[in-house]
Phi, psi and omega in degrees: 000097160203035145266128189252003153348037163325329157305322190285341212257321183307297176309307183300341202256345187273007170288348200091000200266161178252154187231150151251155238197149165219146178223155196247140167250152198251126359282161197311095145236027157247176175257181159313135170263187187231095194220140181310131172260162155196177168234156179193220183197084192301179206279344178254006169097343177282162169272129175221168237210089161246138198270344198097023196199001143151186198256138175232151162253349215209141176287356171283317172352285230313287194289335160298321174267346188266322184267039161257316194275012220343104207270138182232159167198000000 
């Protein structure tokens, strides 16, 4: 795991695919986990972005928490 392609990662998932994905939580007192990405379509019809650590709607969210989190897959 050390892609950080985030546009390719937007795709496989607005694709269906579920990705594992490792993220560092901040502040650093962990090591990396290891966790489900997935999309999906809430009950109101929005399209959303989940690491299993919370939710994003919008692409910029999207590229703002995974390159918070840095996130690799």
């Amino acid at each position: 795991m050390k892609n950080r392609d985030y546009k390719h990662l937007k795709e496989l998932l607005d694709n269906g695919e579920k990705v594992v994905v490792s993220i560092q939580i901040h502040p650093t007192l962990y090591e990396k986990i290891h966790i489900l990405a997935e999309a999906g379509v809430d009950d109101l019809g929005r399209k959303f972005y989940s690491i299993c650590y919370g939710y994003v709607f919008t692409d910029a969210a999207f590229f703002r928490q995974y390159k918070a989190f840095e996130l690799e897959y």
